[in-house]
N, CA, C and O atoms as a GROMACS GRO file, in nm:
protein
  292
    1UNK      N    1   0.734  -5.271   2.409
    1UNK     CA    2   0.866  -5.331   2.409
    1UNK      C    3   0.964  -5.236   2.341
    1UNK      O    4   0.941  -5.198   2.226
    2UNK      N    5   1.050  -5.204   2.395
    2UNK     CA    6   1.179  -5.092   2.348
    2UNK      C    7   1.253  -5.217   2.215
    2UNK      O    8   1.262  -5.339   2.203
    3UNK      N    9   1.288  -5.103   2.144
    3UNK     CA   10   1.372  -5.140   2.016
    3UNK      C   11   1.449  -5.243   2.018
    3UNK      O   12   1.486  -5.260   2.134
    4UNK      N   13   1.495  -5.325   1.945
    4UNK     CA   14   1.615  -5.406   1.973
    4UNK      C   15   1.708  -5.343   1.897
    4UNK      O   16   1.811  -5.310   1.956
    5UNK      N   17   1.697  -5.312   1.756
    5UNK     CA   18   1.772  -5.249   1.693
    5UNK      C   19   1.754  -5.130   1.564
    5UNK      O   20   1.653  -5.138   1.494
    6UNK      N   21   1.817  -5.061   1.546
    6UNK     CA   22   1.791  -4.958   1.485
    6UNK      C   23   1.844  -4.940   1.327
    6UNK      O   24   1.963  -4.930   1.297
    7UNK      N   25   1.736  -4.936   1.233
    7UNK     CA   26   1.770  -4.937   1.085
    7UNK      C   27   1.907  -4.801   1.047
    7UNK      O   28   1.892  -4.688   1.093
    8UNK      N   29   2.021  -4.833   0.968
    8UNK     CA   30   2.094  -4.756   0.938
    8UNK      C   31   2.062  -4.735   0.773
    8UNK      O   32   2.098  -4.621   0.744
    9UNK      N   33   2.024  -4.782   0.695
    9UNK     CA   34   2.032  -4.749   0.585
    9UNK      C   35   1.906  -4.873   0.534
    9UNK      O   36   1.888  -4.975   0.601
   10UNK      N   37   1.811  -4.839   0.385
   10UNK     CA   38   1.771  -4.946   0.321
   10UNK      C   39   1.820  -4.826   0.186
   10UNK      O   40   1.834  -4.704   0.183
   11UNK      N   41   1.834  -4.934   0.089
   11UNK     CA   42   1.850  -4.893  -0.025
   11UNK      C   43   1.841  -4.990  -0.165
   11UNK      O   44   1.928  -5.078  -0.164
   12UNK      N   45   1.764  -4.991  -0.270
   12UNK     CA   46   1.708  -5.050  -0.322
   12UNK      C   47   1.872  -5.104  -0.463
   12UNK      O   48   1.951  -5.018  -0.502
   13UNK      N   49   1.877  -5.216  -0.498
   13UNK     CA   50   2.028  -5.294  -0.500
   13UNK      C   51   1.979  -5.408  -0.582
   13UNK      O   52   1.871  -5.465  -0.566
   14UNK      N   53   2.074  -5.435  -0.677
   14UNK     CA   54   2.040  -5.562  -0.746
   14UNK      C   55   2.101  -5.675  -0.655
   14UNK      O   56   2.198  -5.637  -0.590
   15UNK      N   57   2.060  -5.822  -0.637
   15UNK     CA   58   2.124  -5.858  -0.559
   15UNK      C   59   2.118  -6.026  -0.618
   15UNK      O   60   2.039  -6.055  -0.708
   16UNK      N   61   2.209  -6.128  -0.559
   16UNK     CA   62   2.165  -6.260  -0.635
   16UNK      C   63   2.098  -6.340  -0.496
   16UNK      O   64   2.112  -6.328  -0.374
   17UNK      N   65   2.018  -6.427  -0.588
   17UNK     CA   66   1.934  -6.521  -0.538
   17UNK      C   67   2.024  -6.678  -0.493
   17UNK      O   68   2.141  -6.712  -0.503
   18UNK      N   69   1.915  -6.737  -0.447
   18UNK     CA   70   2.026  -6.857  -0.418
   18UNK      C   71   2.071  -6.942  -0.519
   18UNK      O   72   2.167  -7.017  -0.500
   19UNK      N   73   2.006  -6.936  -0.635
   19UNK     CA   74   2.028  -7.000  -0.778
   19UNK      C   75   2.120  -6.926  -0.824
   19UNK      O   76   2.176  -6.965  -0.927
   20UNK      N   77   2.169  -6.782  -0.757
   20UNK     CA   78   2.260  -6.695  -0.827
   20UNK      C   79   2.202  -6.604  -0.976
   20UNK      O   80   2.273  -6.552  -1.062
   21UNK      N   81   2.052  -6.607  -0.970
   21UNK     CA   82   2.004  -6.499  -1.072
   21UNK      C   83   2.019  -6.355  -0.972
   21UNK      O   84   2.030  -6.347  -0.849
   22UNK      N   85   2.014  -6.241  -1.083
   22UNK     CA   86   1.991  -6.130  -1.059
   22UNK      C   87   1.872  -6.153  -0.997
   22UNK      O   88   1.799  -6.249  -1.022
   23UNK      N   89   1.840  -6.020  -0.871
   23UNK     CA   90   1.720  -5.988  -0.831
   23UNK      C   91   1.699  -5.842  -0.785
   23UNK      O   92   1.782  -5.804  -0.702
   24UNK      N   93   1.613  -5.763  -0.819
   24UNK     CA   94   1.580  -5.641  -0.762
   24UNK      C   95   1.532  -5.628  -0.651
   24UNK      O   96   1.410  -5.640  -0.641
   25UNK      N   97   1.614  -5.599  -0.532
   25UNK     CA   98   1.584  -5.587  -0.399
   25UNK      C   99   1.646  -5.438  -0.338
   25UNK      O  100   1.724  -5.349  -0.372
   26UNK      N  101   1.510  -5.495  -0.163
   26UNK     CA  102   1.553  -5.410  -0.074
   26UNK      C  103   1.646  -5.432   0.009
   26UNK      O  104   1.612  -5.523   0.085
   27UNK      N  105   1.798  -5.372   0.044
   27UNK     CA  106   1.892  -5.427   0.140
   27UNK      C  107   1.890  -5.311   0.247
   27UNK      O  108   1.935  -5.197   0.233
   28UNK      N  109   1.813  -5.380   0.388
   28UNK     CA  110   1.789  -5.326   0.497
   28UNK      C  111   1.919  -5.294   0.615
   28UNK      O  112   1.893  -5.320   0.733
   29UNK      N  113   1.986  -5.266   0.598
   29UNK     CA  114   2.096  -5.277   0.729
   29UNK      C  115   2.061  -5.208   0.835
   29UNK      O  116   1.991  -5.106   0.834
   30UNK      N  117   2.120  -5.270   0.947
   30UNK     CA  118   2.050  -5.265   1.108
   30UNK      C  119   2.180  -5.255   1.183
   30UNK      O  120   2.287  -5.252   1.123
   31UNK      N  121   2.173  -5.251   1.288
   31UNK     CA  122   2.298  -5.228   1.382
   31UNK      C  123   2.175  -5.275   1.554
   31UNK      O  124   2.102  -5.197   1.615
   32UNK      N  125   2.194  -5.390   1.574
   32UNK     CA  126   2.154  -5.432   1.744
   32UNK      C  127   2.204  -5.314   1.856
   32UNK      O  128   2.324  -5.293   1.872
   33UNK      N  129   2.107  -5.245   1.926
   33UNK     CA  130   2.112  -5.166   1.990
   33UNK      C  131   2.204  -5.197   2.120
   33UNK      O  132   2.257  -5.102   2.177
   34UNK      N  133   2.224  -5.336   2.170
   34UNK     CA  134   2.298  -5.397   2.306
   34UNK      C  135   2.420  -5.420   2.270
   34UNK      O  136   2.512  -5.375   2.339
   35UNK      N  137   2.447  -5.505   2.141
   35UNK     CA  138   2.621  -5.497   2.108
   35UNK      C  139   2.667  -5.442   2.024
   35UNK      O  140   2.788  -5.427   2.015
   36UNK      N  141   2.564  -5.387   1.919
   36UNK     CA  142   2.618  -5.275   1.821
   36UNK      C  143   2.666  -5.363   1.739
   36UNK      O  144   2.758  -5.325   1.667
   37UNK      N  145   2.615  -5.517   1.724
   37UNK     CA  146   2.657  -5.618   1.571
   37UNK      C  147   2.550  -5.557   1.446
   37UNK      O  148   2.435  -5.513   1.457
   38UNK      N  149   2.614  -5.569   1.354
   38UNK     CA  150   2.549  -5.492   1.239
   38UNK      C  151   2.530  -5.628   1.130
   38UNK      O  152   2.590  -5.734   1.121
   39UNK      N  153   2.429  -5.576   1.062
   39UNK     CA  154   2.362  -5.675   0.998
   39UNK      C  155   2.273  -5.651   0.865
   39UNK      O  156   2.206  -5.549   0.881
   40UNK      N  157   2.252  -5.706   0.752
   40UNK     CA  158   2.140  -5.641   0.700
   40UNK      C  159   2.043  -5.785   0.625
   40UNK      O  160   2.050  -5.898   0.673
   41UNK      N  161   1.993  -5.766   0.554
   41UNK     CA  162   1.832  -5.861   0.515
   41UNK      C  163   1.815  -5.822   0.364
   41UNK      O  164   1.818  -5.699   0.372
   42UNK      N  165   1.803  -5.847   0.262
   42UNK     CA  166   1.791  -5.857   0.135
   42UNK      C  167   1.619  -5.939   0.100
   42UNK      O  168   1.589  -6.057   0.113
   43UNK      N  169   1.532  -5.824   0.053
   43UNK     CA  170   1.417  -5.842   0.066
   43UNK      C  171   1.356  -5.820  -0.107
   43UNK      O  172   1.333  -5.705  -0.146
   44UNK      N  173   1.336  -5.941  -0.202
   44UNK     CA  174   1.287  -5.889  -0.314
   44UNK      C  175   1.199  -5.784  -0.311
   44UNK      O  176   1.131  -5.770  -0.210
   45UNK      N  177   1.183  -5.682  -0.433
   45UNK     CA  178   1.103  -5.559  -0.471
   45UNK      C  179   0.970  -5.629  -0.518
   45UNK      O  180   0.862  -5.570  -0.521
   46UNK      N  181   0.991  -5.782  -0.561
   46UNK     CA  182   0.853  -5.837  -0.602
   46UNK      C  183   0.808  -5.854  -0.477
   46UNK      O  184   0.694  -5.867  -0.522
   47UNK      N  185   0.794  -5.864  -0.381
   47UNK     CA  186   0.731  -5.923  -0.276
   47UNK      C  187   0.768  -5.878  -0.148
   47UNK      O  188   0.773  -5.955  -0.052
   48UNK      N  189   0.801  -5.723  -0.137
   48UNK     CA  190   0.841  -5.634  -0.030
   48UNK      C  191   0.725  -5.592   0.024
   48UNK      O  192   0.646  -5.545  -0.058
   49UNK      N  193   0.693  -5.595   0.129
   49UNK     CA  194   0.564  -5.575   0.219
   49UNK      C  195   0.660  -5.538   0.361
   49UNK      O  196   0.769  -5.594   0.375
   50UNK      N  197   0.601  -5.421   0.482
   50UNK     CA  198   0.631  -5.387   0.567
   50UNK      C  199   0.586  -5.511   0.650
   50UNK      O  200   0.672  -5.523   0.738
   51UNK      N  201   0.511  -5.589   0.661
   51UNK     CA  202   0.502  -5.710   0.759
   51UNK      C  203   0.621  -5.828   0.714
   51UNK      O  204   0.670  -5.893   0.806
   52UNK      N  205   0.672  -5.857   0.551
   52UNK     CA  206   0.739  -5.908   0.552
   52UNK      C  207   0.899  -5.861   0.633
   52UNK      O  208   0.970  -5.926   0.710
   53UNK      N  209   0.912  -5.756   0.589
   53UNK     CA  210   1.054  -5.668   0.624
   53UNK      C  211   1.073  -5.686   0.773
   53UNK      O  212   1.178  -5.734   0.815
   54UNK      N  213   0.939  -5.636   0.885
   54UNK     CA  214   0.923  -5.670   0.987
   54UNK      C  215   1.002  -5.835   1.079
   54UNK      O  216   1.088  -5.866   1.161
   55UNK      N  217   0.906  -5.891   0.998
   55UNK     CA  218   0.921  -6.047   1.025
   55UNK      C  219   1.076  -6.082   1.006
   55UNK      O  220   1.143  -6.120   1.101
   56UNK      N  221   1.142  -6.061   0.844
   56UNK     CA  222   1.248  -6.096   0.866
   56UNK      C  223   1.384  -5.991   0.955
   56UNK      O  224   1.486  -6.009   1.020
   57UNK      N  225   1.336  -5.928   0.925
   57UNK     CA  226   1.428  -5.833   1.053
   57UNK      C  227   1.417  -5.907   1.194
   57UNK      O  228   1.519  -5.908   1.262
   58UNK      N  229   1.296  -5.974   1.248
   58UNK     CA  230   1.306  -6.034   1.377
   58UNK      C  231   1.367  -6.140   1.376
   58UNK      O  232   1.420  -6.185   1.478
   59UNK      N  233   1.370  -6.199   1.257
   59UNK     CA  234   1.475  -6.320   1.221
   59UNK      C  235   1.609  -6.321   1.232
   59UNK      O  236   1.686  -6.412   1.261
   60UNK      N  237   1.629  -6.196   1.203
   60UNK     CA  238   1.777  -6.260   1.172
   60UNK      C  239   1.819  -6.150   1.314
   60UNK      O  240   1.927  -6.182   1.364
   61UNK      N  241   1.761  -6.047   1.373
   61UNK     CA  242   1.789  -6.034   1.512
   61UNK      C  243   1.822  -6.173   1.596
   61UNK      O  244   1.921  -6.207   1.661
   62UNK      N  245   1.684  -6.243   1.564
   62UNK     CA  246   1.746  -6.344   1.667
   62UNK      C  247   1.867  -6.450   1.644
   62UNK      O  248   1.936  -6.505   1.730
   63UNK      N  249   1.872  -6.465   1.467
   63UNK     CA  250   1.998  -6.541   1.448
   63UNK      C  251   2.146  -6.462   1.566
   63UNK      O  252   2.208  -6.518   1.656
   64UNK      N  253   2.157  -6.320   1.515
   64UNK     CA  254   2.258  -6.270   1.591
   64UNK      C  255   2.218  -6.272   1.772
   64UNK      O  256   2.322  -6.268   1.837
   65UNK      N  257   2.131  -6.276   1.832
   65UNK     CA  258   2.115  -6.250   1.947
   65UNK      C  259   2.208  -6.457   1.998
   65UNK      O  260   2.306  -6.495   2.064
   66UNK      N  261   2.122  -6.508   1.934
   66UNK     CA  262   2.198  -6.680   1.972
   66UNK      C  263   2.306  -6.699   1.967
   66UNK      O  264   2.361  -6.762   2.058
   67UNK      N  265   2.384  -6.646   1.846
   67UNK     CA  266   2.506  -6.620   1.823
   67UNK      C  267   2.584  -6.584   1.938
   67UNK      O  268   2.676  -6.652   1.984
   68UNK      N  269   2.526  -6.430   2.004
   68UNK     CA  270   2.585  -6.394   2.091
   68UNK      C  271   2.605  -6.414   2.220
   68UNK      O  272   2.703  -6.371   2.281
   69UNK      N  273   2.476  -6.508   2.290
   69UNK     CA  274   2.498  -6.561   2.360
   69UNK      C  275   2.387  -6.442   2.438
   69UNK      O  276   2.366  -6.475   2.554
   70UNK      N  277   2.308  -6.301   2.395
   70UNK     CA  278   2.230  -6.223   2.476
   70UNK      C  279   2.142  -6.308   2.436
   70UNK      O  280   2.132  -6.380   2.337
   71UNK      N  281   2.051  -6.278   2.576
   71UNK     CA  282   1.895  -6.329   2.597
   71UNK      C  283   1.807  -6.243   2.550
   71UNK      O  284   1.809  -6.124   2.582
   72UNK      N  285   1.726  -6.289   2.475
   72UNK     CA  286   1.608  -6.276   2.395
   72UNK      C  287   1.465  -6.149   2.462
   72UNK      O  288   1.369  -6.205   2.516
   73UNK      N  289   1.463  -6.048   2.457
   73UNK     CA  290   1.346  -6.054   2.537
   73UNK      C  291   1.384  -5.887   2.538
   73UNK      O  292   1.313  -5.808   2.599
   0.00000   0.00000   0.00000
């Protein structure tokens, strides 16, 4: 299966949680290869795994793909 979208930058960033504490994370930014919407994913450093990063990267692809109204696939 060809790419959907292509990583522009990760870089490691303090960032807040949903309680609004500090957190030491990875912030992944992406850019969708079909409309060129850009996006990124905030992934704690406690619990950064390449299957997690994976997974949520397909997530929130598809949040923007629904959004846009492109089909999935």
């Amino acid at each position: 299966m060809p790419a959907k979208y292509r990583i522009v930058s990760a870089r490691r960033m303090i960032t807040l949680d949903e309680r609004g504490q500090p957190v030491d994370a990875y912030r992944v930014e992406f850019t969708l290869l079909d409309t060129m919407a850009a996006s990124h994913i905030d992934i704690p450093v406690s619990i950064f795994t390449k299957e997690l990063r994976d997974k949520m990267l397909a997530s929130e692809v598809k949040r923007l793909e629904d959004m846009s109204g492109v089909p999935a696939g």
